[in-house]
C-alpha positions, -999 to 999 in steps of 0.1 A, spaced: 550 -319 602 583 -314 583 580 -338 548 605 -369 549 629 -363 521 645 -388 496 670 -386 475 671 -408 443 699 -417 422 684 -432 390 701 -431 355 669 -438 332 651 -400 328 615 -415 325 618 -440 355 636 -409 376 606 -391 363 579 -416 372 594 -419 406 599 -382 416 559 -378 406 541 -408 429 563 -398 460 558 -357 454 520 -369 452 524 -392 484 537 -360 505 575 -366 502 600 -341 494 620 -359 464 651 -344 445 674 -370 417 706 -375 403 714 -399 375 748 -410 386 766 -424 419 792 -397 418 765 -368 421 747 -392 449 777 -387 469 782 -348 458 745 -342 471 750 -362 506 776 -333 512 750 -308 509 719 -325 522 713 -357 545 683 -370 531 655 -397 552 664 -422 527 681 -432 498 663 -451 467 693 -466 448 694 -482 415 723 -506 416 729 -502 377 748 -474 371 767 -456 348 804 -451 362 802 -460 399 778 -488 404 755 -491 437 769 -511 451 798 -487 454 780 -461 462 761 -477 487 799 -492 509 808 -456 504 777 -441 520 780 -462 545 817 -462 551 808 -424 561 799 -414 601 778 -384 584 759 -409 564 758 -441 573 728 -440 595 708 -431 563 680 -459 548 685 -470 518 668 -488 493 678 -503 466 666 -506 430 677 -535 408 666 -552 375 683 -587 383 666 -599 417 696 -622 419 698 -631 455 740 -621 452 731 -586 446 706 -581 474 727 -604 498 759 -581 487 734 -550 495 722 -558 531 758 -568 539 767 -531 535 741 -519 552 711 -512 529 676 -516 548 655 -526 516 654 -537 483 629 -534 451 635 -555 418 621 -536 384 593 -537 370 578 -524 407 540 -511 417 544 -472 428 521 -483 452 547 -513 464 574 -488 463 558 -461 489 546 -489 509 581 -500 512 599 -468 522 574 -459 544 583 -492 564 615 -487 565 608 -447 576 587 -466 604 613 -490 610 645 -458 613 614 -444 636 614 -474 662 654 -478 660 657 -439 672 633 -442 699 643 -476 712 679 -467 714 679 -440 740 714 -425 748 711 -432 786 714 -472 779 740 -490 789 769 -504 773 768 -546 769 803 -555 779 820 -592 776 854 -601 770 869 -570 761 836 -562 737 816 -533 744 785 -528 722 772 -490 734 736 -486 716 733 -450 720 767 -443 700 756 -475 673 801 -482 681 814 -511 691 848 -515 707 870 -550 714 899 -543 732 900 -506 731 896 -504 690 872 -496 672 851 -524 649 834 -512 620 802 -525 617 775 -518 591 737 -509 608 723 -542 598 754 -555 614 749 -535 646 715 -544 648 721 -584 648 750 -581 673 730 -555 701 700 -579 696 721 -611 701 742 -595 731 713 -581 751 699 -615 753 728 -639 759 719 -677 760 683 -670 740 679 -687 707 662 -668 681 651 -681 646 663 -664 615 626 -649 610 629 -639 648 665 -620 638 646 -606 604 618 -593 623 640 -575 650 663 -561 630 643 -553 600 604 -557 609 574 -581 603 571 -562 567 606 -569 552 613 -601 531 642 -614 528 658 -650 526 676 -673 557 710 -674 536 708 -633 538 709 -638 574 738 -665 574 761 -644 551 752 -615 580 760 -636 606 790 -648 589 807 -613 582 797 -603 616 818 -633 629 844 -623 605 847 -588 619 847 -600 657 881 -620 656 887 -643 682 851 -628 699 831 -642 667 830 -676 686 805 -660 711 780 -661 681 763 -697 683 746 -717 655 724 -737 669 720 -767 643 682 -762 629 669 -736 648 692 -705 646 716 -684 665 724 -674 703 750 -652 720 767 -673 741 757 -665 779 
């Protein structure tokens, strides 16, 4: 079987170093750059599994680099992960907004680490297979959410939507009236093994609205419970 491959874009020489080692060990093919520019230079040349992105960066920041990859139809369906020393909740809210699937804070366990991006390879694993070309567009209102293509449409233009954000609105959609938790949203979108907190899911929601316009009403908040897509 071909090995996953990661990329990962870490300024600090030993902690690039310590990194490359335990996932080289673990059966992943690993290659580094120290700044977001050359992040972005590689992705030209290579589309690695996933991304492992230290948010403190010389130059461009993560962040940046992340909206960027993203932002990009050749790259935006790749995982990423991000690093970051804070663990303030703005940073990793700001970070799932754009679209990244994980998030470490330093100091880490190796062991945590590999455990982590293998669930998220599982997690990329289930999205492919469950999203089959032949399904069927949702349709309301001038919206059309087409899984298969991850696009979404209102009234013939295009809205651009990070994955995360795709995610939240197929999952919604395909069950209009249904009332899900924010831990039943978390585990759909993300997976029983990824923590994360109910205002992540809010500001999701929120920006979601945002992007829908006039359609953004069709996303319910149901007062102490959680969201619905109205039927």
């Amino acid at each position: 079987m071909e090995k996953e491959t990661i990329l990962i874009v870490e300024d600090e020489e030993h902690i690039l170093e310590l990194i490359s080692y335990n996932l080289s060990k673990e059966g992943f093919h690993v290659s580094g750059v120290s700044t977001g520019e050359q992040a972005l230079e590689a992705l030209k040349k290579q589309t690695p599994d996933v991304i492992l992105l230290d948010l403190m960066l010389p130059g461009m920041n993560g962040l940046e680099v992340c909206r960027q990859i993203k932002a990009d139809s050749k790259s935006k369906n790749v995982a990423i992960v991000m690093v970051t020393a804070k663990g303030e909740e703005s940073d990793i809210v700001t970070g799932l907004e754009l679209g990244a699937d994980d998030y470490v804070t330093k100091p880490f366990s190796p062991r945590v680490l590999v455990a982590r991006i293998r669930a998220v390879l599982r997690r990329k694993a289930r999205t492919s297979q469950s999203s089959p070309a032949a399904t069927m567009p949702i349709t309301r209102d001038g919206l059309v959410i087409h899984p298969g293509r991850y696009e979404v449409r209102m009234e013939g233009e295009d809205i651009h939507l990070t994955s995360t954000e795709f995610r939240l609105l197929y999952f919604l959609a395909s069950q209009p009236g249904w009332v899900f938790t924010r831990s039943q949203i978390v585990e759909s979108i993300r997976g029983t093994d990824y923590h994360v907190t109910d205002r992540s899911v809010d500001v999701l929601v929120f920006g979601l609205r945002k992007k829908l316009g006039h359609l953004g009403h069709a996303i319910e908040t149901i007062r102490g419970v959680g969201y619905r897509f109205k039927e």
